[in-house]
C-alpha positions in Angstrom: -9.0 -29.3 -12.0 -10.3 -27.0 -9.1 -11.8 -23.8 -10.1 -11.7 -20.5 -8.0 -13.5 -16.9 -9.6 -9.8 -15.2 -8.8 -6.6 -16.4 -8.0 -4.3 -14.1 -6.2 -0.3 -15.1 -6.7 1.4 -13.9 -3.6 0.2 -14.3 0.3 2.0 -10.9 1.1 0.7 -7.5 2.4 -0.9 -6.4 -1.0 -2.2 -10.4 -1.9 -3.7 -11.0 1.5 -5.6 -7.5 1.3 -6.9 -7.9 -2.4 -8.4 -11.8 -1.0 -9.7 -10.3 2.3 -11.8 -7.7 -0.3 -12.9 -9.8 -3.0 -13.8 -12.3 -0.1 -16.3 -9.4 1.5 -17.8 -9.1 -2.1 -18.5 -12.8 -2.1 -16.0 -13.6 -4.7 -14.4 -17.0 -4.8 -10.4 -16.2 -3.9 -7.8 -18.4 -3.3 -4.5 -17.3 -2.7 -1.4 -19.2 -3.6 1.6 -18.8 -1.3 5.1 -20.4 -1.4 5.9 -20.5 2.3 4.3 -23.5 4.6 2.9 -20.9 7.2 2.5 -17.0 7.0 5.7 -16.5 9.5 8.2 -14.5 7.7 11.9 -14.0 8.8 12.8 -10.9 10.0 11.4 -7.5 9.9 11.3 -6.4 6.5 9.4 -3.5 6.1 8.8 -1.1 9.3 5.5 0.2 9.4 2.2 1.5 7.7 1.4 5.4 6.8 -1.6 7.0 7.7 -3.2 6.9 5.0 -3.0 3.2 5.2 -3.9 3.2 8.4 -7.4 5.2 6.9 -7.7 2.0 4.4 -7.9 -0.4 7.7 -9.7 1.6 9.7 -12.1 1.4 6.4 -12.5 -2.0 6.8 -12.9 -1.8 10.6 -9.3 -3.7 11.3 -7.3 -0.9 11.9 -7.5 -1.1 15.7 -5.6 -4.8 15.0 -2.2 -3.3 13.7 -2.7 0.1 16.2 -2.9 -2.3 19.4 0.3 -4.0 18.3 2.6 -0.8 16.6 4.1 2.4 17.9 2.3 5.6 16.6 4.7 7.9 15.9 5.4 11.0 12.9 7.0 8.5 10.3 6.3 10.2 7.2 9.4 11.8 5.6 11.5 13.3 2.7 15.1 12.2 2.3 16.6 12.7 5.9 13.4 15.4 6.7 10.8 14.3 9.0 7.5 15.8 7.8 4.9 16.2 10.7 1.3 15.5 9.6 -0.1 16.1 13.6 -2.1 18.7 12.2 -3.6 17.0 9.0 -7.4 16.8 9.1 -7.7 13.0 9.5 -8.6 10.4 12.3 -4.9 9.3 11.7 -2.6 12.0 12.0 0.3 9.7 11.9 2.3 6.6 11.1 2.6 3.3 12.9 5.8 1.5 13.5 5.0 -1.8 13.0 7.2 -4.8 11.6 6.1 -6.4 8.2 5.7 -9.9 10.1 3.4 -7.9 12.2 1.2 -6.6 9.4 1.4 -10.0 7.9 0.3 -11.9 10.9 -2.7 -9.6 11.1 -4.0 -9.6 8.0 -4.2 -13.1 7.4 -5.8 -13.6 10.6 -8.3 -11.5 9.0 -8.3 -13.3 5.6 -9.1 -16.4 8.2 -11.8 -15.0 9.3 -13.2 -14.5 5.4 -14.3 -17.4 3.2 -10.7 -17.1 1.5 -8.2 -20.7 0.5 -5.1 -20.7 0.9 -2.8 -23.4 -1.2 0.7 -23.3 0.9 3.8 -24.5 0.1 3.1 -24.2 -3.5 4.8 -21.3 -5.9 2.7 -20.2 -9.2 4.9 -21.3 -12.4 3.4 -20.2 -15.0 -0.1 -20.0 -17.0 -2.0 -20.1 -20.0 -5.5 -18.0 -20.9 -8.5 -18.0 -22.9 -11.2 -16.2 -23.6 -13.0 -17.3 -20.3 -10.4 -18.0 -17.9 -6.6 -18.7 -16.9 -5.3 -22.2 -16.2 -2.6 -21.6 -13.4 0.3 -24.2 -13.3 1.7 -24.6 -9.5 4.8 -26.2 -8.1 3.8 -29.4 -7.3 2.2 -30.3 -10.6 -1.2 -29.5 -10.0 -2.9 -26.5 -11.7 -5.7 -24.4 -11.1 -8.7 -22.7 -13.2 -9.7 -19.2 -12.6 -11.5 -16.8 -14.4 -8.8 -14.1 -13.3 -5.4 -14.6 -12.0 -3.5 -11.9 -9.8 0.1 -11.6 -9.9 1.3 -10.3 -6.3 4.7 -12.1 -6.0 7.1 -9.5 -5.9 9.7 -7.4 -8.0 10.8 -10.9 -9.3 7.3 -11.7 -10.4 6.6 -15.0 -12.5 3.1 -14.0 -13.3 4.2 -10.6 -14.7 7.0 -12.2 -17.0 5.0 -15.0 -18.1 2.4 -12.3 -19.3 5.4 -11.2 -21.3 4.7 -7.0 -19.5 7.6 -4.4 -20.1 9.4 -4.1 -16.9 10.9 -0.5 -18.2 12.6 1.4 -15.6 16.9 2.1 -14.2 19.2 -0.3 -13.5 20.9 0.1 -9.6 22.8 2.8 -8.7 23.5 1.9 -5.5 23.3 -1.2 -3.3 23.0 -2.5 0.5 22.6 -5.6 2.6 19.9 -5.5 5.1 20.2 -8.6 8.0 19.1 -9.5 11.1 21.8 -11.3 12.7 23.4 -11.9 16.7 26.7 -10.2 17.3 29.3 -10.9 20.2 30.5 -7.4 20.3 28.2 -4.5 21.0 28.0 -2.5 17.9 27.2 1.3 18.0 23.4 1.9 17.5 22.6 4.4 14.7 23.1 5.8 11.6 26.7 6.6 10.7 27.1 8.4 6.8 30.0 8.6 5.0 31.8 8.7 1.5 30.0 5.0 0.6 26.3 5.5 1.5 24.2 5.4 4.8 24.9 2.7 7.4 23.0 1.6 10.7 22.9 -0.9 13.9 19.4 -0.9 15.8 17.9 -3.5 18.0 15.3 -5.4 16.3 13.2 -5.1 19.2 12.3 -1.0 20.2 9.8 2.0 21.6 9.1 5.4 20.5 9.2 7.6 23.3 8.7 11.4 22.5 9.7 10.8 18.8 12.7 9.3 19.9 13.4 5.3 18.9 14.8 3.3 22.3 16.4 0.0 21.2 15.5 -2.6 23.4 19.1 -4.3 25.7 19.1 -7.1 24.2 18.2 -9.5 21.5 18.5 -9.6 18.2 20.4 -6.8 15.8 18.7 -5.1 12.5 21.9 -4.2 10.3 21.9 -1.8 6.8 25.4 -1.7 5.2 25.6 0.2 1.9 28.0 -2.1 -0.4 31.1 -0.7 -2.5 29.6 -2.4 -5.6 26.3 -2.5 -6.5 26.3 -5.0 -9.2 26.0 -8.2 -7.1 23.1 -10.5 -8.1 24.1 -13.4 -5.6 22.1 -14.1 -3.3 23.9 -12.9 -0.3 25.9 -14.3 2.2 27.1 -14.4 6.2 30.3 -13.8 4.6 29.1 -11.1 2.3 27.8 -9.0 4.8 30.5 -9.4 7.4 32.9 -8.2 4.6 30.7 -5.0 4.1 30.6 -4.3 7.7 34.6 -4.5 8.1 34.9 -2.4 4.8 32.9 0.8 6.4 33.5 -0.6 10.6 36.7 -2.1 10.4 35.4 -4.9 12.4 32.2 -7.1 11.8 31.1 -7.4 15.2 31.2 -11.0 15.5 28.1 -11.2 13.3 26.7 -15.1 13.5 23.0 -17.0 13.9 21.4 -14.6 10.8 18.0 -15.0 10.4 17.5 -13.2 7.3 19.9 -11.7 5.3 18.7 -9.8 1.7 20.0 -7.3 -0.6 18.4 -3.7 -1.7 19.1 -1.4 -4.5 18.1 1.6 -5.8 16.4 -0.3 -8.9 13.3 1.7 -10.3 10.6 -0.1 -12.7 7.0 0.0 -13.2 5.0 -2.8 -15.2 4.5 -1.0 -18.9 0.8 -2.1 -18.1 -0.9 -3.3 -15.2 -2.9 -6.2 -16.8 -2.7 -8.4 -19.6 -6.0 -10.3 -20.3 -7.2 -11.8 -17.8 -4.2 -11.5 -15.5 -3.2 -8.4 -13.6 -0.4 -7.0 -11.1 -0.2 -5.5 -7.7 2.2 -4.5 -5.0 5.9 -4.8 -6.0 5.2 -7.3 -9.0 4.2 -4.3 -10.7 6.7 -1.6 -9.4 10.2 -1.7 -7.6 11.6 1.1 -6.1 14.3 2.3 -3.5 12.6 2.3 0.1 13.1 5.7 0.7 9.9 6.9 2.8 8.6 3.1 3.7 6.0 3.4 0.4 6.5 0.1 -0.7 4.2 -1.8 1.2 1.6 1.0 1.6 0.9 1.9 -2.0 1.0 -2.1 -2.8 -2.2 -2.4 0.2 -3.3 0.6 -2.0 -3.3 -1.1 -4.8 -5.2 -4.2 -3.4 -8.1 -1.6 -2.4 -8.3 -0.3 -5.5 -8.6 -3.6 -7.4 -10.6 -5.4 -5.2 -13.9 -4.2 -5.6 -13.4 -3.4 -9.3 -12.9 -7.1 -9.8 -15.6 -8.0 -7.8 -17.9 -6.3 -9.5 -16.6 -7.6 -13.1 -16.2 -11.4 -11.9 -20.3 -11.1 -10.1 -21.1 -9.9 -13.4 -22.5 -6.2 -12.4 -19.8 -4.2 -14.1 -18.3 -4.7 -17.9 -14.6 -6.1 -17.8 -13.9 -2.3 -19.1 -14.3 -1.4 -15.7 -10.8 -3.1 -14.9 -9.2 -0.1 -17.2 -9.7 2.1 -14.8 -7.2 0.5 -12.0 -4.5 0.7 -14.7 -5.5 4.5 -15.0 -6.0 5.6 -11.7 -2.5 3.4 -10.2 -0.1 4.0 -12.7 0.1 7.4 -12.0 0.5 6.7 -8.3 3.1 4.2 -8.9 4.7 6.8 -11.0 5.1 9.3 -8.7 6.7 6.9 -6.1 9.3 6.3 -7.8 10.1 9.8 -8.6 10.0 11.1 -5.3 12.4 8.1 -4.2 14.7 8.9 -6.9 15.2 12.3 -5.6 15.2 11.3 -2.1 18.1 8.7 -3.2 19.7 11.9 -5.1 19.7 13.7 -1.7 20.9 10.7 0.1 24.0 10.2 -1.2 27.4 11.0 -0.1 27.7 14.4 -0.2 30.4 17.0 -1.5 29.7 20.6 -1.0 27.2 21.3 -3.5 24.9 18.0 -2.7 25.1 19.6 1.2 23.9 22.8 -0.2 20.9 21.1 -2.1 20.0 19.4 1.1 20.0 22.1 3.3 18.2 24.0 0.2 15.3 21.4 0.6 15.8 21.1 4.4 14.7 24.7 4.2 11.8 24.4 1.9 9.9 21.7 3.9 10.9 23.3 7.2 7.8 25.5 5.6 4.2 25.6 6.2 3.0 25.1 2.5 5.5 22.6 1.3 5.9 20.7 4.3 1.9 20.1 3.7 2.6 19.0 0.0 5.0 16.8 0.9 3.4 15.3 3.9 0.3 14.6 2.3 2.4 13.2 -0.8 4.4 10.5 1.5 1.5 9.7 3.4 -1.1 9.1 1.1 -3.2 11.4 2.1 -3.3 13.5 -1.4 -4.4 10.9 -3.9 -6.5 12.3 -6.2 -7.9 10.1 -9.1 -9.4 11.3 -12.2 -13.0 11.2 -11.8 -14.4 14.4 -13.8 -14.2 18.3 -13.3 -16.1 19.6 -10.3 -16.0 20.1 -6.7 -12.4 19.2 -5.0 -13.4 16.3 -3.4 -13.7 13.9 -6.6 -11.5 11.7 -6.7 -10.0 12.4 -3.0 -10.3 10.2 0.7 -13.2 10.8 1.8 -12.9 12.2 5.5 -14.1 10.1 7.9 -16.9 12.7 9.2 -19.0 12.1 12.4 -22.6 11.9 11.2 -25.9 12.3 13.2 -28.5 10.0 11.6 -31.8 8.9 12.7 -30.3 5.7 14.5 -27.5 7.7 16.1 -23.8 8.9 15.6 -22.2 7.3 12.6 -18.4 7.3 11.6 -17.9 7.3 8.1 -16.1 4.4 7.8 -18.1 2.0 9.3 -20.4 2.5 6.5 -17.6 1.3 4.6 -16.6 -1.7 6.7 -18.4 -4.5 4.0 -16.7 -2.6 0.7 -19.7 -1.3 0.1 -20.3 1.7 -2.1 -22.2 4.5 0.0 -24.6 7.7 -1.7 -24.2 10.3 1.1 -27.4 12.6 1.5 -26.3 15.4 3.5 -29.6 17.4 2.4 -33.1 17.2 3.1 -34.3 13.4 4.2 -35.4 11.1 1.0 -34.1 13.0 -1.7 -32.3 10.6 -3.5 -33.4 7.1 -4.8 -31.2 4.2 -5.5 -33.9 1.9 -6.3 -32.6 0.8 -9.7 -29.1 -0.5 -7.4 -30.3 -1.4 -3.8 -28.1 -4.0 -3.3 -24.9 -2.2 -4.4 -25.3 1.1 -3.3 -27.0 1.9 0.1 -28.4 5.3 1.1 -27.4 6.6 4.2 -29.1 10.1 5.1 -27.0 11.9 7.6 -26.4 15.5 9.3 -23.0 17.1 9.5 -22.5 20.8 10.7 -18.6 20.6 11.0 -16.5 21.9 8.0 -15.1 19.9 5.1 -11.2 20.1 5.6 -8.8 17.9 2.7 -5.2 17.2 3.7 -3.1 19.5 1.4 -5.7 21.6 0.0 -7.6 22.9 3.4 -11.3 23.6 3.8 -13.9 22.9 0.7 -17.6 23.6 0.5 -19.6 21.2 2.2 -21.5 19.2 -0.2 -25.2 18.3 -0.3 -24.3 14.9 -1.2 -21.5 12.1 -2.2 -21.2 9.1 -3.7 -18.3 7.4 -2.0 -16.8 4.2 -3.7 -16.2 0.9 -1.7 -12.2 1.9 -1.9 -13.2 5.4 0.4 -12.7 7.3 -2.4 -15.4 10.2 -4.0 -16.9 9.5 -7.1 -19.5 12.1 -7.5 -20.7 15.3 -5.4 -24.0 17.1 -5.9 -27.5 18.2 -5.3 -30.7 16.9 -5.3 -31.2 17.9 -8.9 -28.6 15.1 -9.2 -26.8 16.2 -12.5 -24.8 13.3 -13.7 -25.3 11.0 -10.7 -27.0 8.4 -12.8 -23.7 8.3 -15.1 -21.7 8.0 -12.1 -23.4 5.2 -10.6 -23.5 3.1 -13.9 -19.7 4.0 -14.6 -18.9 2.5 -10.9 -21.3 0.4 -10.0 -23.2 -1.1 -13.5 -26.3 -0.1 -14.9 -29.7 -0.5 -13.4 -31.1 -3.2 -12.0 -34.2 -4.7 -14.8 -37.2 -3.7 -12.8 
């Protein structure tokens, strides 16, 4: 039986990202992926928020997906566009790029990583022990691991064989989404009426001045809300051409699909996020309506989070209790996504008099200074704040990506954080701090910054003496050189000392 220190169920967005960072921590990873290559028909899911784009750029990637998308104000509420061009980050935007985009370029990173990849094989099921997980796959074989990660989808196998509460609301509300060829030209746009929100765009398109230009020719994305939403079917040529005459009156002469799937409005989050020795991300552990295009983002989150969590359980410098605290700090994440896409569904329906009066009610509200801020930094990421402690407002929160003077020269930030490695930020005097007990887990970087300290959301914060910044970019400790409670914080994140 081969063995591999994690195996990651799913060769998605949010699997490919979780093996690309246990593979920087010199884990053992193999991913297990049901389709023969990493192509994936159709578009799927239409770009990355900036946040996400802040998680790359961590990793020193980011200039892969920027090169091929369209950057453009993508972060929204319902049918409100909320500009972040003046949010404090290297970013301030989205990117418009496809998911087989994002797909193709993270697994030509994952290539580039010490990472296997069994294809054409689906996990079926497993069974663990108090040392690892024996993963059953499609063809018969099976696999040892010591952990096994379930990233295959809303559907997930891993997440029902672990027998975890799927709690949530049925659909509401239901569309078809296809990319097909048509023989008549249809009108390109959103049209709205008693049933739900319908579209036509080109597949193919540019973002000029805000504005999306559909390519001439080629290929036609199409969104039809259906009259019932209780199909489970997979659907059909048929099925959609029958939607599109119901709300059209004519179907276009819709042939050659090369994708068609079906949508809803179905909310659920995994009652827990790990089991054991087996654990969820990405959709396997929470389904929601794609209002806002979070779906894909928070699972990448999600992946981040994990990662080097895992990494430090499976190397052995970290107790397995250290695995709590992704449950903890995602769940609440999750949550919240699936609130605000709730209400955005709310808002989205057909509307009588009093639903228009609620949308132009919140239409005004985020037209706003303040809440257009709140909201912005909600739909783009940039506002997570896990629970770290009491203290100064950056625990817990991105750390900005500051331009540093050191000794060798300007340093960004985030290139400290391109190897997912944890960073102790002395802002003060030279060779105040020591990190001797942890040298190789935690390097110390002393730096210079004369700028000011400005979060996304909350606005400018007293700049800190120094930082402890986790390998996920995040701030896990801010203080002085007295250093009160930095030894706690390194052994809660990172283990405890090193045996001199």
């Amino acid at each position: 039986m081969t063995g591999h220190a994690v195996v990651i169920a799913g060769g998605g967005p949010t699997g490919l990202m979780l093996a690309g960072e246990l593979a920087l921590a010199g884990v053992d990873v193999a991913i297990v992926e049901r389709r023969a290559s990493q192509d994936l028909a159709g578009a799927r899911a239409g770009g990355l928020h900036s946040r996400t784009i802040e998680v790359l750029d961590q990793r020193g990637i980011a200039d892969r997906f920027l090169s091929q998308g369209q950057v453009a104000q993508v972060a929204g509420f319902a049918f409100n566009r909320l500009d972040i061009s003046d949010f404090p980050t290297r970013h301030p935007y989205g990117l418009g790029l496809w998911q087989k985009y994002i797909e193709r370029i993270l697994a030509g990173w994952v290539d580039e990583l010490p990472v296997t990849v069994y294809r054409g094989r689906e996990v079926t099921g497993f069974a663990q022990d108090d040392t690892g997980v024996d993963v059953a796959l499609s063809d018969g074989e099976s696999l040892r691991a010591g952990y096994l990660v379930g990233c295959d989808g809303g559907r997930s196998v891993v997440r029902k064989a672990a027998g975890i509460d799927f709690p949530g609301w049925d659909p509401t509300t239901s569309a078809l989404l296809a990319e097909v060829e048509v023989t008549e030209e249809p009108e390109l746009g959103i049209r709205q009426d008693d049933l739900g929100t319908h579209s036509f765009g080109r597949v193919e398109y540019e973002i000029r001045d805000g504005e999306i230009v559909y390519a001439d020719e080629g290929p036609v994305g199409v969104v039809v809300t259906e009259r019932d939403p209780g199909a489970i079917s997979e659907p059909t040529l048929a099925d959609l051409s029958k939607a599109l005459i119901t709300i059209y009156g004519t179907d276009y002469g819709i042939h050659s699909p090369t994708w068609i799937t079906r949508f809803t409005d179905m909310t659920r989050q995994a009652a827990s996020y790990r089991e054991g020795r087996v654990l969820l991300a990405g959709d396997a552990a929470h389904v929601h309506y794609p209002a806002g295009g979070q779906g894909l983002n928070i699972g990448v989150q999600d992946a981040v989070n994990l990662g080097w969590k895992l990494a430090q359980v499976v190397n052995e410098t970290s107790p397995a209790s250290l695995l709590d605290t992704y449950q903890a700090e995602r769940h609440p994440i999750a949550a919240r996504v699936l609130r605000n896409t709730m209400a955005q569904t709310a808002l989205m329906r057909p509307a009588d008099a009093r639903l228009e009066a609620l949308r132009e009610t919140v239409a005004e509200l985020l037209s706003m200074d303040e809440p257009r801020k709140r909201f912005a930094g909600m739909m783009s990421g940039l506002d997570i704040h896990y629970d770290v402690g009491e203290g100064h407002p950056l625990l817990g929160r991105r750390m900005p990506d500051l331009d540093l003077v050191t000794a060798d020269g300007p340093l960004r930030v985030f290139t400290l954080l391109h190897e997912a490695r944890p960073v102790l930020l002395n802002l003060g005097e030279p060779g105040g701090f020591d990190t001797a007990p942890r040298p190789d887990r935690v390097q110390l970087i002393d730096a210079q910054y004369g700028g000011t300290w400005e979060l996304p959301a909350i606005g400018e914060v007293a700049a800190p003496t120094a930082v402890l910044i986790r390998p996920d970019g995040y701030v896990a400790w801010v203080g002085d050189r007295a250093q009160l409670g930095l030894a706690d914080a390194l052994t809660t994140w990172f283990g405890p000392p090193t045996a001199p």
